[in-house]
C-alpha positions in Angstrom: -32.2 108.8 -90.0 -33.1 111.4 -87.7 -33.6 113.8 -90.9 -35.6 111.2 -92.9 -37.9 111.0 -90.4 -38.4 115.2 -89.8 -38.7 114.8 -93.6 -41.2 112.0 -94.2 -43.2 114.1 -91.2 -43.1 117.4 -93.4 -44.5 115.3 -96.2 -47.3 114.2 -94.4 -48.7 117.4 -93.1 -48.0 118.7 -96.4 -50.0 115.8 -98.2 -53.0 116.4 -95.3 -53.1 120.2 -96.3 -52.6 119.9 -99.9 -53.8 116.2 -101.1 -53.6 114.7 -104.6 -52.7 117.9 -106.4 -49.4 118.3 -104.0 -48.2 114.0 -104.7 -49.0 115.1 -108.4 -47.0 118.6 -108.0 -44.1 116.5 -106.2 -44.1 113.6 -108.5 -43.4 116.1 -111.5 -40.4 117.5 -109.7 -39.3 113.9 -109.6 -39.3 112.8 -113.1 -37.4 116.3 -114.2 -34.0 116.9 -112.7 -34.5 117.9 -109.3 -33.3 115.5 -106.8 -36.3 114.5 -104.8 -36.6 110.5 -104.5 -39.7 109.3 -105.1 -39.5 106.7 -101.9 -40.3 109.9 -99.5 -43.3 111.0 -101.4 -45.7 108.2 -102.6 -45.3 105.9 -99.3 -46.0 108.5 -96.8 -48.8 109.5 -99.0 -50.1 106.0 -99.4 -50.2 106.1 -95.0 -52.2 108.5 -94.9 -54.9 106.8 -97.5 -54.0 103.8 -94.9 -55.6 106.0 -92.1 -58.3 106.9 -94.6 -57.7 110.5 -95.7 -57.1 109.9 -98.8 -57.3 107.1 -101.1 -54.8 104.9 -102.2 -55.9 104.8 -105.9 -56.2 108.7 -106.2 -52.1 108.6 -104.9 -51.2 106.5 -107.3 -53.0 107.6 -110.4 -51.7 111.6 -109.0 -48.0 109.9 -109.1 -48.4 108.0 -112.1 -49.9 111.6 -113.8 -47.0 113.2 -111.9 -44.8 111.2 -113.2 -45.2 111.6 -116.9 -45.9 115.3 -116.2 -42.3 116.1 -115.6 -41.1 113.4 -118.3 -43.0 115.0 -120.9 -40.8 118.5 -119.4 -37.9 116.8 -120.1 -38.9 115.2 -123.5 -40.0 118.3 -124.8 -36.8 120.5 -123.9 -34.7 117.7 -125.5 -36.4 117.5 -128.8 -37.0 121.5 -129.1 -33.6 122.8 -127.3 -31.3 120.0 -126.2 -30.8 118.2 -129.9 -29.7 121.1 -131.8 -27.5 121.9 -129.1 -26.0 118.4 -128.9 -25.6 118.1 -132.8 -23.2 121.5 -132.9 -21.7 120.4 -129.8 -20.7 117.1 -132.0 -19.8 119.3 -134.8 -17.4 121.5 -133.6 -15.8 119.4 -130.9 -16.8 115.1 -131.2 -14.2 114.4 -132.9 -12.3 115.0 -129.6 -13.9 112.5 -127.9 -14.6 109.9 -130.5 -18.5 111.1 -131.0 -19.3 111.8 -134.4 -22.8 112.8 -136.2 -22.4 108.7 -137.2 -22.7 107.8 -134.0 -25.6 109.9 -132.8 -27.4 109.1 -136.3 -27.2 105.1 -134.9 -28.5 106.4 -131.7 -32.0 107.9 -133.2 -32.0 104.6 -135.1 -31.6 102.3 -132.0 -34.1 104.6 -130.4 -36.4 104.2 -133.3 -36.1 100.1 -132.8 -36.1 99.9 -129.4 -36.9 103.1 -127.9 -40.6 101.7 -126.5 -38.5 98.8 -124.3 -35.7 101.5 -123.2 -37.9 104.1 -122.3 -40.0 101.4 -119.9 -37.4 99.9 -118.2 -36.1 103.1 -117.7 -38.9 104.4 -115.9 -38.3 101.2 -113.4 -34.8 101.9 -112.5 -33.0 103.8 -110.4 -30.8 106.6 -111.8 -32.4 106.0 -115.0 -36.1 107.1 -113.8 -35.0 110.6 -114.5 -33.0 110.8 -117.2 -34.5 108.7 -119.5 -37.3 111.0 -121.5 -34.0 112.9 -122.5 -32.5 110.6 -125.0 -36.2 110.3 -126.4 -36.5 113.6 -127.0 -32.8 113.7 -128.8 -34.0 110.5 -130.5 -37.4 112.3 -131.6 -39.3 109.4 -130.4 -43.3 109.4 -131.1 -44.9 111.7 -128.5 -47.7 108.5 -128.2 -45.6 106.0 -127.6 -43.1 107.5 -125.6 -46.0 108.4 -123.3 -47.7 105.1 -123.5 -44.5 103.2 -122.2 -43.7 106.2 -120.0 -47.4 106.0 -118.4 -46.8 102.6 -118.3 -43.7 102.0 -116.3 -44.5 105.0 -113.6 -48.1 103.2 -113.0 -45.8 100.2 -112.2 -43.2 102.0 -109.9 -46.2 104.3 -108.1 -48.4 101.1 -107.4 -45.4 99.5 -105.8 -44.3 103.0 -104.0 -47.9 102.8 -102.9 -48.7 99.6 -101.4 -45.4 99.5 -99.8 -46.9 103.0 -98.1 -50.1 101.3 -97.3 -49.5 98.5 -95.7 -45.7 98.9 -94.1 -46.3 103.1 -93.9 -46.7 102.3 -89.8 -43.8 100.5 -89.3 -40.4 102.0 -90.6 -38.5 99.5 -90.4 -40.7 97.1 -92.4 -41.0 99.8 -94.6 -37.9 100.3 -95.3 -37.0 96.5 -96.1 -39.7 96.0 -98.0 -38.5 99.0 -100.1 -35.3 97.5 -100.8 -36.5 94.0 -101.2 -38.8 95.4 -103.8 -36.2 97.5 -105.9 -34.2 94.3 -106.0 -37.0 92.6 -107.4 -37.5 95.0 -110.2 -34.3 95.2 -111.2 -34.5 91.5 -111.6 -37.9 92.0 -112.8 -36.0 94.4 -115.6 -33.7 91.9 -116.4 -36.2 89.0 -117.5 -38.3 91.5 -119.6 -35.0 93.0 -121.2 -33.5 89.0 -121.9 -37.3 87.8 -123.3 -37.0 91.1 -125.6 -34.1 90.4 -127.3 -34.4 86.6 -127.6 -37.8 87.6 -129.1 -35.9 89.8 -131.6 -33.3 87.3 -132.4 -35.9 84.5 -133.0 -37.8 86.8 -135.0 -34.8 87.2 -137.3 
């Protein structure tokens, strides 16, 4: 705790000197593969447009921008680097491990279907936040719509991140539980969009 705190202080002074361009700078880190949670950089960001030296709005939109920033990092070194790497992998060794081009051909198709909804919900939850642009890049998903849904899903996750921040920034503890409450609820949130998807599909059919 001790180290959260020295770390959430760093983060402020750094946010004072260096304002939206450092939560944008940050938030791109985020979204690639470098472990830096999101949770220590928008809320301590959001206090300080709280105590009105910076603006909540400008944190959010420089998260949200950050956000799709590094996606688009990942995105890009999937579909030029990371699929033709993957597809020899496949060749020479899937059959190994029960992976075969098959099966990665009825990946890009699933990705194709329902690669708008995955790459959403992905940006919502954890562990998926920052992996999730990779498989749409393997899956050559449209560069619109995977930034649409991308842009889409971090708006959602940096306006929470951010009022959280605002309002709760002063208090820790309160910050802190209404972190977790709030994670719960969009992993429930997640859930109901994910079910109402697919019963729209099977009505549909």
């Amino acid at each position: 705790m001790e180290f959260l705190k020295d770390f959430v202080q760093y983060f402020l002074l750094f946010f004072e000197k260096s304002s939206y361009l450092g939560v944008f700078f940050l938030m791109t880190l985020e979204s690639t593969l470098i472990p830096i949670p999101s949770e220590i950089i928008i809320p301590p960001a959001a206090y300080l447009a709280y105590q009105g030296k910076l603006s909540l709005w400008g944190v959010i939109l420089a998260g949200t921008l950050g956000s799709w920033a590094g996606a688009l990092i990942n995105y890009f070194l999937a579909l030029k680097f990371g699929r033709p790497m993957f597809l020899r992998f496949v060749k020479r060794y899937g059959k190994y491990i029960l992976l075969t081009e098959y099966s990665f051909q009825k990946m890009e198709k699933f990705w194709d279907q329902h690669g708008h909804i995955s790459t959403f919900i992905g940006r919502l939850l954890p562990g998926l936040r920052h992996v999730i642009s990779i498989p749409a890049g393997f899956a050559r998903m449209g560069l619109f719509l995977f930034s649409f849904y991308t842009l889409l899903g971090a708006l959602l996750w940096c306006s929470f991140l951010g009022f959280c921040g605002y309002f709760f920034g002063k208090n820790e503890e309160l910050l802190k539980t209404y972190l977790e409450r709030g994670s719960i609820g969009i992993v429930i949130f997640c859930g109901v969009i994910l079910g109402l998807y697919i019963w729209f599909k099977l009505k549909r059919k």
